[in-house]
Each structure stands twice: as structure tokens, then as C-alpha cells.
C-alpha positions in Angstrom: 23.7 40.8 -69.0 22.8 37.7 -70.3 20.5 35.9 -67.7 20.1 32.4 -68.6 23.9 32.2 -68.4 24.1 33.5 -64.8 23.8 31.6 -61.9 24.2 31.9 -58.1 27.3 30.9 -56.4 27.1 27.1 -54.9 26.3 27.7 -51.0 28.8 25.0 -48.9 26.3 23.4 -46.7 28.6 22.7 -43.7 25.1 21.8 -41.4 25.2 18.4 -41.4 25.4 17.8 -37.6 25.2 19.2 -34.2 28.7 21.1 -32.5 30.3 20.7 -29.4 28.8 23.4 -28.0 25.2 22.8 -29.1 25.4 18.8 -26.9 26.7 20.8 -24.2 24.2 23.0 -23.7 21.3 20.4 -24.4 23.0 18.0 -22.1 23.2 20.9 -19.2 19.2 21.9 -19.6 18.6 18.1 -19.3 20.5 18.0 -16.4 18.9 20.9 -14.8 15.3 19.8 -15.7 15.8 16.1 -14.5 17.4 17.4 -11.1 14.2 19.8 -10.8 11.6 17.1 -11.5 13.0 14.2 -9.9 11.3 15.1 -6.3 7.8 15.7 -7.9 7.8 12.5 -10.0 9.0 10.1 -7.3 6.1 11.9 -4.6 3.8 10.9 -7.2 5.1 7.5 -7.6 4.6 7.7 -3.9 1.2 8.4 -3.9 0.2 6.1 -6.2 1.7 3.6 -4.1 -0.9 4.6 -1.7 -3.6 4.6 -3.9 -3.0 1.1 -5.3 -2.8 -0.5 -2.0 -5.7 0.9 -0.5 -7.7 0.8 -3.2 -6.9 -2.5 -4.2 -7.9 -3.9 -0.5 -10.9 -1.8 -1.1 -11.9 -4.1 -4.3 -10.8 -7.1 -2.5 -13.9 -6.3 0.0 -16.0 -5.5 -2.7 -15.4 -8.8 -4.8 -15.8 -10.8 -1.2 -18.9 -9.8 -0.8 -20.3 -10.2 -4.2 -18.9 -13.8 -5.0 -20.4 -14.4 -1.6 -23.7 -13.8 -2.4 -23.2 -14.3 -5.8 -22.1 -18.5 -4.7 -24.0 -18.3 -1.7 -21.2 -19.3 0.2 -19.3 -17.3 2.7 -16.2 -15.4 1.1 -13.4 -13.9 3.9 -11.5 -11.1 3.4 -7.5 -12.2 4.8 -5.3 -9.6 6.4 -1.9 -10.3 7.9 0.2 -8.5 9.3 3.7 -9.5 10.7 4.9 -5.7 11.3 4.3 -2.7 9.3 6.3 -3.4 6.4 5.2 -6.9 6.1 1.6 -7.8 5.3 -0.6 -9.5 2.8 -4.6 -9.3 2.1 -6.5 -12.0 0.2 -9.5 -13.4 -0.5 -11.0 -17.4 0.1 -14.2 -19.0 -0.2 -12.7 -21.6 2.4 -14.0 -19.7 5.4 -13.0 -22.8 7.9 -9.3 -22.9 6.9 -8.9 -19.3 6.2 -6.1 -19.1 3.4 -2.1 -17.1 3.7 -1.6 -14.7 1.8 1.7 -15.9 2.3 2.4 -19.0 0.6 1.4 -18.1 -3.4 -1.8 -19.6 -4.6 -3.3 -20.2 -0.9 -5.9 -17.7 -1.1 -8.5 -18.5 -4.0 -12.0 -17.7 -4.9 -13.4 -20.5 -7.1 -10.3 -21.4 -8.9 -9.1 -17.9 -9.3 -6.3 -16.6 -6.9 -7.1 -13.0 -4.9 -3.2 -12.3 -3.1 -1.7 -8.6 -2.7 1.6 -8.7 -1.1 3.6 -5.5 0.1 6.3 -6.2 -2.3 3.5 -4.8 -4.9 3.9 -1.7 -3.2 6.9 -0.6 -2.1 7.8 1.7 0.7 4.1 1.5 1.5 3.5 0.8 5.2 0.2 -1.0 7.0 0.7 0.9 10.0 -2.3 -0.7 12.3 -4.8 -2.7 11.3 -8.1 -4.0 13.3 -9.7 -5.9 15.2 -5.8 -7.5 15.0 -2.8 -8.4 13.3 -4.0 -11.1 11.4 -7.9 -11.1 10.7 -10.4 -13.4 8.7 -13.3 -11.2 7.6 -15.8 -13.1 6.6 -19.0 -12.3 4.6 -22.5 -14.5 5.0 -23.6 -15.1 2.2 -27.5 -14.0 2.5 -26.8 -10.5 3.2 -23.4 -9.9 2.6 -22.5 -8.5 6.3 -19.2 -8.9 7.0 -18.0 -10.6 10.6 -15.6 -8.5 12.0 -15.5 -5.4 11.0 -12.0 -4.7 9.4 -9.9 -0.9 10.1 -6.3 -0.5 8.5 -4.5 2.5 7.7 -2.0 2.4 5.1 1.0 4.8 5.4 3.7 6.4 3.3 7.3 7.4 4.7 6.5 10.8 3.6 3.8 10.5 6.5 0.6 10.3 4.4 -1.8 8.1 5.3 -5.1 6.7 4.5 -8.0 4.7 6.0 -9.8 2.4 4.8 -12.9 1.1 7.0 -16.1 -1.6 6.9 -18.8 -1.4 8.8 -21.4 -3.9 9.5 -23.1 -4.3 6.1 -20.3 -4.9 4.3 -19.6 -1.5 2.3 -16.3 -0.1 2.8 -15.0 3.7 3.1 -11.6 5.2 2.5 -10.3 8.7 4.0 -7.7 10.5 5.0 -5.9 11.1 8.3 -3.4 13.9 7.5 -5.9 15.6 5.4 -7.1 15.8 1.9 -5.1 13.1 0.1 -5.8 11.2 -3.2 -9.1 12.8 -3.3 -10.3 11.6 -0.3 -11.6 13.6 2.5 -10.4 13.9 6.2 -11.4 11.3 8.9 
């Protein structure tokens, strides 16, 4: 047998695309795996609903008090509160007027605007806030205490909720009241 003459018969390479069967079954596992995650994703987007809001008022404090002591000026943290699905929290150096959170570009720091409307969080309810609805917190600018003291729980329609809290001197605290949530502890 004379080798360099011999060669292999051509192969037919009919694998140039996917069948009808193959999509199928890909499409199907998709479908499946979509319907199982779905929940889970949209209780996290939940969650960090919570987060955000909360911890975004939580900064708002914290930037109130130090651009009050930082101007020497009093800085007031703005809360309102029409019910619990519609509320706003800002920040102004213009403690006499008070600013709302409102009207875009009322509440400003310098010349930079501090606003946080619900609509930046959806489905996120301010379920009580205090000393009242709609509260100027304002921070002296020599020691940073803050006049009132401001309370509001944030809530999700899942029923998760958290706290967030200042006292006296300014600092602020967040918990939970259904628990461990976010990595916060318990009231």
C-alpha cells in the first residue's frame, strides 16, 4: 500500500449552527431560571431601596453638621412629609427661611443643592417621622448640636423597616425594628 497516495475521506461538516431542538431547550432553562430568580432579585432591589434612603438622610445629617461648623453658620436638616409616600429631606444654610425640598433647587448649601425626593426611591415609605411632619433641624454652628432632635423610620411594603435617630450632639444612629436588616441591629 502506497501511503503518500492515501488519504482520509473528506468529513461533511454539517455544524455550522444550532437546531431547533437545541433553542428550545436553552430558551426553556432560561425561562425556568428567570421565573426562579425574579423574587430574590426584586427583594434585593427592595432592600437597597431601603438602604439608599436611609442612608442617604443619614449623610445629609452628617454633611449639616460639618458645613456648619465648617462655615460657622447654622446648617438645617429639612424633612417633609405630606403622607407616607410623599416626602423630601434636604439640606440649607438659610436657617430663617428654611428651604422645600419640594420646589427643585430650594434647598442649597453654599451654592450646591442637597434635595432627596421619594421618587429616588421607589416603593419606599417614610412611615412616621419626629418631632412632626415637616421639621427644620438645625445645627449651631459652634458645637454642631442639632435643635430638634429628628426620628424617622423608613419602611418597605414587604414590611421592613428601619430607624434612623439623632440625638442631642448631633451624631446620628440607624437600626432596625423588625430585626436584623441591612446589617443593622434591632432597636
Amino acid at each position: 500500500m502506497d501511503f503518500e497516495s492515501f488519504s482520509f475521506p473528506r468529513r461533511v461538516n454539517r455544524d455550522k449552527g444550532v437546531t431547533l431542538i437545541e433553542l428550545l431547550v436553552t430558551v426553556v432553562v432560561l425561562g425556568i431560571l428567570s421565573t426562579i430568580a425574579a423574587p430574590s432579585f426584586l427583594s434585593f432591589l427592595e432592600k437597597q431601596r431601603l438602604l439608599g434612603s436611609v442612608q442617604g438622610a443619614a449623610n445629609f445629617i452628617k454633611l449639616a453638621r460639618a458645613e456648619s461648623l465648617k462655615r460657622s453658620t447654622g446648617v438645617a436638616f429639612v424633612v417633609d412629609r405630606v403622607d407616607s409616600m410623599t416626602w423630601c429631606y434636604g439640606l440649607t444654610d438659610n436657617v430663617s427661611l428654611t428651604c422645600d425640598c419640594f420646589i427643585e433647587n430650594s434647598c442649597s448649601v453654599g451654592s450646591k443643592t442637597y434635595e432627596n425626593l421619594n421618587t429616588e426611591f421607589p416603593n419606599i415609605k417614610l412611615s412616621s417621622v419626629t418631632p412632626s411632619n415637616s421639621v427644620s433641624a438645625a445645627f449651631e454652628s459652634t458645637r454642631g448640636t442639632i435643635n430638634p432632635t429628628v426620628s424617622m423610620v423608613f419602611e418597605t411594603e414587604s414590611g421592613n423597616s428601619l430607624e434612623l435617630s439623632t440625638t442631642l450632639l448631633g451624631s446620628s444612629s440607624i437600626c432596625s425594628s423588625t430585626g436584623s436588616f441591612g446589617g443593622y441591629d434591632e432597636c
